[in-house]
Residue frames relative to the residue before (quaternion, step in Angstrom):
aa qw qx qy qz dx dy dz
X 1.0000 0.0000 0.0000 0.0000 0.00 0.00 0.00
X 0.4657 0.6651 -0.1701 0.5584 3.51 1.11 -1.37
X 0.8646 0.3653 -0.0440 0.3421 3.06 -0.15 -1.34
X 0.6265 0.4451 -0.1993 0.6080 3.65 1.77 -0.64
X 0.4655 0.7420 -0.2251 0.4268 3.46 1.08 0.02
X 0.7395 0.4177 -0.0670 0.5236 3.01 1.16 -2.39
X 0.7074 0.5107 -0.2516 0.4188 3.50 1.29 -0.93
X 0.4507 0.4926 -0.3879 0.6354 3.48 1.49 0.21
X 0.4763 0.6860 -0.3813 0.3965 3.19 0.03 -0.90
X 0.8011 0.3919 0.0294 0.4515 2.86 -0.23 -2.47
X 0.7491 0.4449 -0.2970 0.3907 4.18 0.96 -0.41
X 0.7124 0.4348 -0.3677 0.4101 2.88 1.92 -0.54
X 0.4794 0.5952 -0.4597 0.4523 3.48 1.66 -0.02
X 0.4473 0.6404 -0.3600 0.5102 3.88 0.84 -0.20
X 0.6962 0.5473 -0.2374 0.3992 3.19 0.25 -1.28
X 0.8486 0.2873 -0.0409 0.4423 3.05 0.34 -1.66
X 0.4834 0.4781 -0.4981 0.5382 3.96 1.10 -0.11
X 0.1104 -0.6838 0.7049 -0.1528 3.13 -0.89 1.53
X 0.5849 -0.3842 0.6428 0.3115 4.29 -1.64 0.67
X 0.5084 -0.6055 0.6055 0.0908 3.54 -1.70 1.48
X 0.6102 -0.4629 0.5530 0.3281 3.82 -1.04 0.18
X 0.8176 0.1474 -0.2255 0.5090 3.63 1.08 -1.01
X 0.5347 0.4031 -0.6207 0.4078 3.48 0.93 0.81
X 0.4235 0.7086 -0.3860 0.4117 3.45 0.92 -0.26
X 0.6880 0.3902 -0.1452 0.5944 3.62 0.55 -1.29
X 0.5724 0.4885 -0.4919 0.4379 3.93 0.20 -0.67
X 0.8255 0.2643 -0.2917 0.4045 2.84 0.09 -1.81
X 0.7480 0.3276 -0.4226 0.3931 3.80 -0.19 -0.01
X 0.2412 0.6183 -0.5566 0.4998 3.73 1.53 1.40
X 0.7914 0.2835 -0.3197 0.4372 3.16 0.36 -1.72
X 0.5852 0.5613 -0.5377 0.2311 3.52 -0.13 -0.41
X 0.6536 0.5650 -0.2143 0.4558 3.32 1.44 -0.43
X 0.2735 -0.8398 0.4473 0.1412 3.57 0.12 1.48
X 0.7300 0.4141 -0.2219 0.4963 3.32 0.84 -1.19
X 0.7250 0.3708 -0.3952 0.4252 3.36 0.66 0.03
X 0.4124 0.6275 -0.4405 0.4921 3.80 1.51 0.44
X 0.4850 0.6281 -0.3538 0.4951 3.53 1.29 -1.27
X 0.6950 0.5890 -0.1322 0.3906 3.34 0.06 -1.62
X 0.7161 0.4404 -0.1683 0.5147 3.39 0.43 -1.28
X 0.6065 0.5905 -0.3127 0.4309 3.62 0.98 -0.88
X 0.7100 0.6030 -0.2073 0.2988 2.94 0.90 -1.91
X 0.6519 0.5441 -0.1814 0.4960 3.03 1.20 -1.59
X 0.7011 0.4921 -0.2828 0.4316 3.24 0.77 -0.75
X 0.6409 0.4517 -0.3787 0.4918 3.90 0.94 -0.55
X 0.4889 0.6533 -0.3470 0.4623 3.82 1.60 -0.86
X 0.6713 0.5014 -0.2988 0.4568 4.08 0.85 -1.31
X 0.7162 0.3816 -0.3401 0.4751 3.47 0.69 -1.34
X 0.6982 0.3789 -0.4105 0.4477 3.78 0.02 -0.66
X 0.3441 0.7235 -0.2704 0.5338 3.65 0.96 0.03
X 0.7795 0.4268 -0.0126 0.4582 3.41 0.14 -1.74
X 0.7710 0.2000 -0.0097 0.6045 3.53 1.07 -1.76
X 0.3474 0.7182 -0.5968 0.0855 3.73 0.29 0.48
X 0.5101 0.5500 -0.5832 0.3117 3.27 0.34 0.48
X 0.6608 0.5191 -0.3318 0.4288 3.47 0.96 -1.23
X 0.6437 0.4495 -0.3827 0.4870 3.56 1.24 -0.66
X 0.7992 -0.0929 -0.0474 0.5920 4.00 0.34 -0.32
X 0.4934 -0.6045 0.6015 0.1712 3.37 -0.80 2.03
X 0.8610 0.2826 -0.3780 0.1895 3.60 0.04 -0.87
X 0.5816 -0.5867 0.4367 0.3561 3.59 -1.21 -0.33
X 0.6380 -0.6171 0.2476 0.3885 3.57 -0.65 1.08
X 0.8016 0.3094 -0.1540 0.4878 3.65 0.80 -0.23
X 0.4162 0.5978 -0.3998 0.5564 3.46 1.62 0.65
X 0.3882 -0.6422 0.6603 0.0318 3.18 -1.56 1.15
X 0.2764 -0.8022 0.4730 0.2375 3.30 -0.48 1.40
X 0.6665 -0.6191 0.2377 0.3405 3.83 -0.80 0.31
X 0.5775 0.4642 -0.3895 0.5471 3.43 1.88 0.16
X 0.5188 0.6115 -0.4575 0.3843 3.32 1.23 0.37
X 0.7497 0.6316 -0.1679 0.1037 2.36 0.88 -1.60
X 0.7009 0.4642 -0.1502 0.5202 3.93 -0.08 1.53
X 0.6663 0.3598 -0.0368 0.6522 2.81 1.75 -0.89
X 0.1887 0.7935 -0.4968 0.2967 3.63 1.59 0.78
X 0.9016 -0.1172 0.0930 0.4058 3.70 -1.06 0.22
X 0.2568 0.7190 -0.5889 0.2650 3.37 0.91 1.40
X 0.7591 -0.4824 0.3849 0.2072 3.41 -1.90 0.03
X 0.4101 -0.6924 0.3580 0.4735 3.33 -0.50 0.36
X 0.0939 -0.6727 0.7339 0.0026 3.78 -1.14 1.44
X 0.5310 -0.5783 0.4377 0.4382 3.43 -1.46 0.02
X 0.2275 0.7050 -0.5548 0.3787 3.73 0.52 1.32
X 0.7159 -0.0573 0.2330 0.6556 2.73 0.60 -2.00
X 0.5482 -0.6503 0.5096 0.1300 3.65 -0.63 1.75
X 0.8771 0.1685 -0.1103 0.4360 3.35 0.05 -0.80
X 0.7098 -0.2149 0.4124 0.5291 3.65 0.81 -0.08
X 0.1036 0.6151 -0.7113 -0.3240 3.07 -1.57 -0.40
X 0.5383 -0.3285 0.6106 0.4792 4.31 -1.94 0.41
């Protein structure tokens, strides 16, 4: 008796556990290669984003110190094209 009870119970919790909206969406994410690409991309864009200092110590209007002097010269066989 006891024991028919729990197994109801247990079918009508079955029943009603039903997949989230965002497991729903994930899983028709992954199926979606190009939009993993994407997701990646964006994602490598946030982190470098997040850490740009560590990626360029300098500041956007600083002259790094091997530059420095050697602003808007001619092309020599140093620098082929010139340097900005």
């Amino acid at each position: 008796m006891v024991q028919n009870i729990l197994r109801e119970l247990r079918q009508e919790k079955n029943k009603t556990k039903g997949a989230s909206q965002w497991n729903i969406a994930w899983r028709r994410f992954k199926k979606n290669k190009t939009a993993l690409v994407g997701f990646f991309i964006i994602g490598i864009i946030i982190f470098m984003a997040a850490f740009d200092s560590l990626i360029a110590p300098y500041g956007p209007n600083t002259i790094p110190g091997f530059y420095a002097g050697e602003t808007r010269s001619p092309p020599s066989s140093k620098y082929l094209f010139g340097t900005d």
